[in-house]
C-alpha positions as CSV (number, residue, x, y, z in Angstrom):
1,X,-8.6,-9.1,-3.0
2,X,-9.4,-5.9,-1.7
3,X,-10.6,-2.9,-3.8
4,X,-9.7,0.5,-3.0
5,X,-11.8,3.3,-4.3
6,X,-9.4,6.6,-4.9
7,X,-10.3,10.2,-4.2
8,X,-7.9,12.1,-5.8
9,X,-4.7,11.6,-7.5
10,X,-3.4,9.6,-5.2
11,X,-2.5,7.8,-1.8
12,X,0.8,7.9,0.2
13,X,1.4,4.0,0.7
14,X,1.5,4.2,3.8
15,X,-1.9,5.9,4.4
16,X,-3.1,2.7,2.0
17,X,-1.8,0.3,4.3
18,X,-3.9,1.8,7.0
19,X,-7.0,2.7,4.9
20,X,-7.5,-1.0,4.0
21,X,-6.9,-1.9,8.0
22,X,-3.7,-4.2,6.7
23,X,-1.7,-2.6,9.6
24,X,-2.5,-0.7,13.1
25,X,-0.5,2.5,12.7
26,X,1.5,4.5,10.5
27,X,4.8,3.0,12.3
28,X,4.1,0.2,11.7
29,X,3.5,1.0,8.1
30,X,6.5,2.8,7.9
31,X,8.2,-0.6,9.1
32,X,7.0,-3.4,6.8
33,X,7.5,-1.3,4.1
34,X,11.5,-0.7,4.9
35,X,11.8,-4.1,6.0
36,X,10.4,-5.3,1.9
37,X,7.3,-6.7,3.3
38,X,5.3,-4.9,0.5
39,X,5.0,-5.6,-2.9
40,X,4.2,-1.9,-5.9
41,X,3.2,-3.7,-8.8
42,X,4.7,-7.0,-8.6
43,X,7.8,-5.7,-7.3
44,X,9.3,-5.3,-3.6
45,X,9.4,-1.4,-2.8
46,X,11.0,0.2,0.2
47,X,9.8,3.7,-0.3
48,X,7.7,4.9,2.3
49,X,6.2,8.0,0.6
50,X,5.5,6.3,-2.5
51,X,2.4,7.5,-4.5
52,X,-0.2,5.2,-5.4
53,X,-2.6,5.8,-8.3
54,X,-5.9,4.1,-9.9
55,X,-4.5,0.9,-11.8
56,X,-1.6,0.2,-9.0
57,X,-1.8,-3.2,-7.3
58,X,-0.1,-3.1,-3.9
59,X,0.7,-6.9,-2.0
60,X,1.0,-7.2,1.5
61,X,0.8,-10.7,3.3
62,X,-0.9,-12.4,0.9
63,X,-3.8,-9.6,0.3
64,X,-4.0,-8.1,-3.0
65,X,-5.2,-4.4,-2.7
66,X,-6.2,-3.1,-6.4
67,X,-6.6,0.9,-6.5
68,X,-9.7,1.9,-8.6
């Protein structure tokens, strides 16, 4: 599981997936999130500009990030 530390309100989902060096670059984001590779909270999301927040819990190929 991999804990990531907020500053702020929040963190495009995108930006998460690159933060926590799950994907390369932002595209590529931007792709496994349309295609329902990612996982907000238990449940597939396709939106690329989603807002995560402290307490969220985002899946991605079998790593669990938690948002603190």
């Amino acid at each position: 599981m991999i804990k990531f530390e907020l500053e702020g309100d929040y963190i495009p989902l995108i930006q998460l997936l690159k933060a926590t060096n799950l994907v390369q670059t932002g595209g590529e984001a931007q792709i496994v999130v349309s295609e329902g590779e990612v996982k907000y909270n238990g449940e597939v999301d396709f939106r690329k500009r989603l807002k995560v927040k402290k307490g969220d819990i985002v899946e991605f190929r079998g790593q669990k990030i938690t948002v603190i």
